[in-house]
C-alpha positions as CSV (number, residue, x, y, z in Angstrom):
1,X,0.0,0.0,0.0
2,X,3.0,2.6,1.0
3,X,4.9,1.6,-2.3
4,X,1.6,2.4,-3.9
5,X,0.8,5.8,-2.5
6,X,4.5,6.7,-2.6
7,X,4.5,5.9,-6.8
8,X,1.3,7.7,-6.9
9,X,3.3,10.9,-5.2
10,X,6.4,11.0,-7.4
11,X,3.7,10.2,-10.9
12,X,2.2,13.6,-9.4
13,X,5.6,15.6,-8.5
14,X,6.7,14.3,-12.1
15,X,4.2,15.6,-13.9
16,X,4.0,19.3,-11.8
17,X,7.1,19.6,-12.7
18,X,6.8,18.8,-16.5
19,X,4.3,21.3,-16.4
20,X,5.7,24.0,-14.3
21,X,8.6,23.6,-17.4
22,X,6.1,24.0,-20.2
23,X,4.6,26.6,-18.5
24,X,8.3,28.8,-18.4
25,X,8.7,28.3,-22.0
26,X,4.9,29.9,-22.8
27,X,5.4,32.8,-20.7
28,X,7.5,35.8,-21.4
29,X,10.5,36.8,-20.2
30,X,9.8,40.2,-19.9
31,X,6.8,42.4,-20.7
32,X,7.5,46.2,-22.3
33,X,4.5,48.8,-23.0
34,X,5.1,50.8,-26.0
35,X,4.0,54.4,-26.7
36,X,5.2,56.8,-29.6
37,X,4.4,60.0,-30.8
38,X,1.5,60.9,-28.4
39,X,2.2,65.0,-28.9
40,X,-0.6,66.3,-26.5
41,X,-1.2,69.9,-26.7
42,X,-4.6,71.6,-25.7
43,X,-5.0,72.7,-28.8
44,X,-7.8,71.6,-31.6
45,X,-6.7,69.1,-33.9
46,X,-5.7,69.7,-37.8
47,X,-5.8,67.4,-40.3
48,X,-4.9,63.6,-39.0
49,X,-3.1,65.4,-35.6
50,X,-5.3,65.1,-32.9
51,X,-3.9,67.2,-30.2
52,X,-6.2,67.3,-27.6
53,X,-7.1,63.0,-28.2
54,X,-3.6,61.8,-27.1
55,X,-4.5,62.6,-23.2
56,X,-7.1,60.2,-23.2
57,X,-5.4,57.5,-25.7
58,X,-2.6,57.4,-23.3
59,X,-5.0,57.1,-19.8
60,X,-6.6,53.8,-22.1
61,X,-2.4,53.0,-23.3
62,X,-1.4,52.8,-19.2
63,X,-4.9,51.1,-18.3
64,X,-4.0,48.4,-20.5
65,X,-0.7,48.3,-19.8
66,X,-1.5,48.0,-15.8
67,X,-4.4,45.1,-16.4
68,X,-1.6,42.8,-18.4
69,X,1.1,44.4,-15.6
70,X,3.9,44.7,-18.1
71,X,7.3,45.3,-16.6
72,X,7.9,48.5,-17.7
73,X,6.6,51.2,-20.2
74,X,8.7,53.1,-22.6
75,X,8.2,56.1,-24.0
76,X,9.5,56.5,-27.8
77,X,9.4,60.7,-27.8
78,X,7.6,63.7,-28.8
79,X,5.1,63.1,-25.6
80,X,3.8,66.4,-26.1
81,X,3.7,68.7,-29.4
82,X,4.5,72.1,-27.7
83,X,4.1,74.6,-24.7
84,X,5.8,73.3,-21.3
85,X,2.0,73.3,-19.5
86,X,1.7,70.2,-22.0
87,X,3.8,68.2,-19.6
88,X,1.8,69.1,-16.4
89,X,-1.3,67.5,-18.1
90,X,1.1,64.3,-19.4
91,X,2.8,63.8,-15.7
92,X,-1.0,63.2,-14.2
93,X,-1.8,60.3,-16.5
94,X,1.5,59.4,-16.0
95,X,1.3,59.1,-12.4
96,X,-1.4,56.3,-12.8
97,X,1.2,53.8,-13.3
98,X,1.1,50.9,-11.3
99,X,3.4,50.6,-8.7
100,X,6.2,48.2,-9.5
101,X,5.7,48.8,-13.4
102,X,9.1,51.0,-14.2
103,X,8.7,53.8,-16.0
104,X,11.1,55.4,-18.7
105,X,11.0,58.4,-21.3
106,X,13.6,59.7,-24.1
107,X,13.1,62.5,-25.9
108,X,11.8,63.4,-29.5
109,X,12.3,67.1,-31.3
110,X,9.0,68.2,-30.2
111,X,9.9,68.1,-26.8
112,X,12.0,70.9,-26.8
113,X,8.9,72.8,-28.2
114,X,8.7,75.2,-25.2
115,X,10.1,78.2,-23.4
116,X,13.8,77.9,-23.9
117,X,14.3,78.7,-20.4
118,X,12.8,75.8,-19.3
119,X,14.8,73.4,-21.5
120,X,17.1,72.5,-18.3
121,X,14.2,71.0,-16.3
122,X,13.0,68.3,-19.0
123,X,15.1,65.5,-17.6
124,X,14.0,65.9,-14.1
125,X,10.2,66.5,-15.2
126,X,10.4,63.4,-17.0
127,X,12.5,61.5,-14.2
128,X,15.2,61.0,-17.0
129,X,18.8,59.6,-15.7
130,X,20.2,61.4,-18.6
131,X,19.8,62.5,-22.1
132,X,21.0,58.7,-23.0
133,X,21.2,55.5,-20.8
134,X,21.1,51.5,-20.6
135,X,18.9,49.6,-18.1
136,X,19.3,45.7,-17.8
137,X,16.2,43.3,-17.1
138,X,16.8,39.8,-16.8
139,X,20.0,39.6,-18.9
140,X,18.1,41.3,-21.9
141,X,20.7,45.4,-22.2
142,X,18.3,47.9,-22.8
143,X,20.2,51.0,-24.6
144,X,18.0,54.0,-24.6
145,X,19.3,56.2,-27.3
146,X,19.3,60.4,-27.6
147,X,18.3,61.4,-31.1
148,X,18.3,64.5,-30.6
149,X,21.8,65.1,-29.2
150,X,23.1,67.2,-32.3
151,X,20.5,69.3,-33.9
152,X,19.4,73.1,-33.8
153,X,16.2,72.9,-31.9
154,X,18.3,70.9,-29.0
155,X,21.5,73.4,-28.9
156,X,20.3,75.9,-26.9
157,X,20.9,73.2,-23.8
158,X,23.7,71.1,-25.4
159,X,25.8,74.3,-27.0
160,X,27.4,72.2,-29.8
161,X,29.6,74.3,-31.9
162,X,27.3,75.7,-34.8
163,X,29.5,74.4,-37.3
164,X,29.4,70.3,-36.0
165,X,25.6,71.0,-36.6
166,X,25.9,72.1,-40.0
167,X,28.1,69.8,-41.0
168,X,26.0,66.9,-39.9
169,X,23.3,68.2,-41.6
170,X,25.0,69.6,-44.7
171,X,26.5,66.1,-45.7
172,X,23.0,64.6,-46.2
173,X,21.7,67.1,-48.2
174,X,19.7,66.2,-51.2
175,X,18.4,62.8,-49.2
176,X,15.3,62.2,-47.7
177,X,16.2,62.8,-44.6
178,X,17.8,66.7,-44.8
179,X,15.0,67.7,-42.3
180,X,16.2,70.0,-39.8
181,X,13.2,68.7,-37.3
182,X,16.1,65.7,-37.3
183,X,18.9,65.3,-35.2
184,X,22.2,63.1,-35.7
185,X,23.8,61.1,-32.5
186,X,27.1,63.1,-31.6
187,X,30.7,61.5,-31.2
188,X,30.6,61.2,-27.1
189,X,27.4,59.7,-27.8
190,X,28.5,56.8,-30.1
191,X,31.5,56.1,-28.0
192,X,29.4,55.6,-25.3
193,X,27.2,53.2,-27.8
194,X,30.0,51.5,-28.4
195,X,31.2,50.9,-24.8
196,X,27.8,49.5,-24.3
197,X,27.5,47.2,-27.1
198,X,30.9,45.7,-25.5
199,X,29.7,45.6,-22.3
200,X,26.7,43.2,-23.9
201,X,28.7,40.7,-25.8
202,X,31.2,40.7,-22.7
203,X,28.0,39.7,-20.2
204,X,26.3,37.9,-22.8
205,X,23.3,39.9,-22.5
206,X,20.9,40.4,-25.7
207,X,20.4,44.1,-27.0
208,X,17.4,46.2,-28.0
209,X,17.8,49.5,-28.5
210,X,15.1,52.8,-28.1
211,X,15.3,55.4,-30.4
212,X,13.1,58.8,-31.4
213,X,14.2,58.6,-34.7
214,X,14.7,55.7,-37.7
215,X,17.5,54.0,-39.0
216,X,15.8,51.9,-41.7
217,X,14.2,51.6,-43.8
218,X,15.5,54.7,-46.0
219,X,12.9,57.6,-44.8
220,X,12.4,60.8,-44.3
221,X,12.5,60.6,-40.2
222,X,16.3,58.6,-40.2
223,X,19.0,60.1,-38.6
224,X,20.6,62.8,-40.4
225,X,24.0,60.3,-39.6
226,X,22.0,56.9,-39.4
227,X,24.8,55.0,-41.5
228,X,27.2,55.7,-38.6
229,X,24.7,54.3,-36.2
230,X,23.5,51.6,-38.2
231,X,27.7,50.1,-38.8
232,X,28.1,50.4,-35.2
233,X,25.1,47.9,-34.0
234,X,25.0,45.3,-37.1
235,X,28.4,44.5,-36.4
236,X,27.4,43.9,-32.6
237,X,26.4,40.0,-32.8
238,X,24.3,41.2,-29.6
239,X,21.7,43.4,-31.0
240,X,17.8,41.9,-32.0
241,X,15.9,45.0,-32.1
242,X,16.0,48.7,-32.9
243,X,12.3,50.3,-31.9
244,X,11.8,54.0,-32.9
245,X,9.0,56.4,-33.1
246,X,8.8,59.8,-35.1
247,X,7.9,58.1,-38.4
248,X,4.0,58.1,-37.4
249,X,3.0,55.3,-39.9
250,X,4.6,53.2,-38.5
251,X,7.4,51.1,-40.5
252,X,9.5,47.3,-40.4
253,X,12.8,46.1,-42.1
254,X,15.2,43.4,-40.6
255,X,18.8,43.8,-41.7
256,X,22.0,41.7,-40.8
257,X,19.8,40.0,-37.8
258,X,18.2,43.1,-36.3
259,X,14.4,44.1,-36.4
260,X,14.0,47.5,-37.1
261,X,10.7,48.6,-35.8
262,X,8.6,51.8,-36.0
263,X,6.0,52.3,-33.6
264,X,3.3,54.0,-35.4
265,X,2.2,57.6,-33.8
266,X,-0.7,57.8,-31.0
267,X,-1.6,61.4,-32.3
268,X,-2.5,60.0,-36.3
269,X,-5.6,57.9,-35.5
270,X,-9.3,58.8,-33.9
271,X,-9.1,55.1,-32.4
272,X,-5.5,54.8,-30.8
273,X,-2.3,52.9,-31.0
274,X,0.3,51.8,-28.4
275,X,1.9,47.7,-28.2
276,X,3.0,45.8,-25.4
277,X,6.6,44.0,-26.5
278,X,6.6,40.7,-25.4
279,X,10.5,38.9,-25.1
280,X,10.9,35.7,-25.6
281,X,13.8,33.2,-25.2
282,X,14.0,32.6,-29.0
283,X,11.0,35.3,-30.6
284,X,9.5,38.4,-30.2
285,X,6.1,39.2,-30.1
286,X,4.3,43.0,-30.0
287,X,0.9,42.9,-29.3
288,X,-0.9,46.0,-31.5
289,X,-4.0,47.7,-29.6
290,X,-5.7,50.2,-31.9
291,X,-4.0,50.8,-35.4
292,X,-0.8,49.4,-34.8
293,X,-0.3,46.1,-36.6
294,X,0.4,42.3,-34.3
295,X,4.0,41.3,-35.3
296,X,5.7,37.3,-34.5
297,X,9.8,38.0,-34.9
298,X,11.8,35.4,-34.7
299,X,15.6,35.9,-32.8
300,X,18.8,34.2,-33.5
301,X,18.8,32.2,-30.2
302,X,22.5,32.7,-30.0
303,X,21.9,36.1,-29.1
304,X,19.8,35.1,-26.8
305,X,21.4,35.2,-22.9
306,X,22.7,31.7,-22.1
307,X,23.5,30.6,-25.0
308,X,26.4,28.7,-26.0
């Protein structure tokens, strides 16, 4: 009878544990909200830009993002379109977070839409670290990128010689992207890049990267020096993802192992639009709410942390 009971036990221990293993495969390593473009301002809408709409697309974005209790939310830029009160209205809906979900921002050119004397306190408003910085969750490098580091709406708080800005943005003239709403990512900046990509293959931890502005495909809302940026993280064997914002329809292309994806803007559509990212051991998955499209992406699993 014992012998019996005690087989009985270890069939039951055998086969919770099968399942608790099944079950770690199905569940997601990590959980990211998405949100791009949302560019409140009080302010009636014109055209396809619906100022005043993004407060309340972004309250249904966090609700959303609470119920499924993602592990953090990032912002892609341009949270608001102009005037510094914009933030005040942002920081409330903001502040309905979870606790225990992490939040993070970077910044987009129409951020720096305001009263230039109150460029100094965007960081802090927005609980930034810095203009650019890397997080790490469960051996996945996040590498938060500053698009708007060299550019002329930006230079009245980063005082780059006027001549480094002009150059940047004479050598792409004639191309798509000769916008001066652009930026390019300065030299400190991509030697910090760098470091970081090092850093990654050295832990072997698997890199996505958050950006303002594109790097592919070719488009109007790239990086006046994308090329540069682009060399240095295809020839990191590290690097799965590259997620912007700023091109508002969205956009995909994968390149030399890394999915470049644009989020499409919340401000474009009279529904809404924001993803939650969904990591995976050996995929990706974002999950589209409103206008922005469901995508399955597979991963080279030797990027993936842990593997041999």
């Amino acid at each position: 009878m014992f012998k019996k009971e005690m087989k009985k036990l270890i069939s039951i221990l055998l086969l919770l544990g099968f399942s608790l293993v099944l079950y770690s495969q199905t569940e997601p390593i990590l959980k990211i909200g998405l949100i791009a473009d949302p560019q409140y301002q009080d302010t009636p809408s014109v055209g396809d830009r619906f100022y005043r709409e993004s407060l309340w697309k972004l309250e249904e974005a966090i609700d959303t993002m609470n119920y499924y209790q993602v592990n953090l939310i990032q912002n892609l830029g341009d949270i608001i379109n102009a005037e510094w009160r914009s933030f005040d209205s942002i920081i409330r809906v903001y502040n309905n977070i979870d606790p225990g979900i992490e939040n993070y921002h970077l910044l987009g050119n129409h951020d720096f839409s305001v009263d230039p004397s109150r460029l100094g306190d965007i960081l802090e408003t927005l609980s930034m670290p810095d203009f650019y910085y890397s997080y790490v969750r469960n051996g996945w490098r996040f590498i938060v990128l500053d698009a708007t580091d060299v550019s002329y709406y930006s230079n009245p708080l980063h005082n780059y010689d006027n001549d480094i800005i002009d150059t940047y943005y004479k050598r792409i003239e004639g191309k798509q992207n000769h916008n001066d709403w652009n930026g390019a990512i300065g030299k400190e900046q991509q030697a910090w890049l760098n470091s970081e990509l090092k850093k990654a293959e050295l832990l072997d931890q698997t890199v996505i990267l958050f950006s303002h502005m594109t790097l592919r495909p070719e488009h109007a809302t790239n990086l006046w020096n994308s090329e540069e940026i682009i060399d240095l993280i295809e020839n990191s064997p590290n690097v799965v993802a590259f997620i912007s914002g700023h091109r508002h329809e969205g956009a995909y292309d994968y390149k030399n192992g890394i999915h470049y994806i644009g989020i499409s803007g919340m401000l474009n559509t009279k529904i809404n639009t924001y993803g939650i990212l969904e990591i995976y051991h050996n995929k990706l998955i974002l999950k589209g709410y409103g206008n922005l499209q469901e995508m399955s992406l597979d991963i080279d699993v030797e990027k993936s942390p842990g593997s041999p």
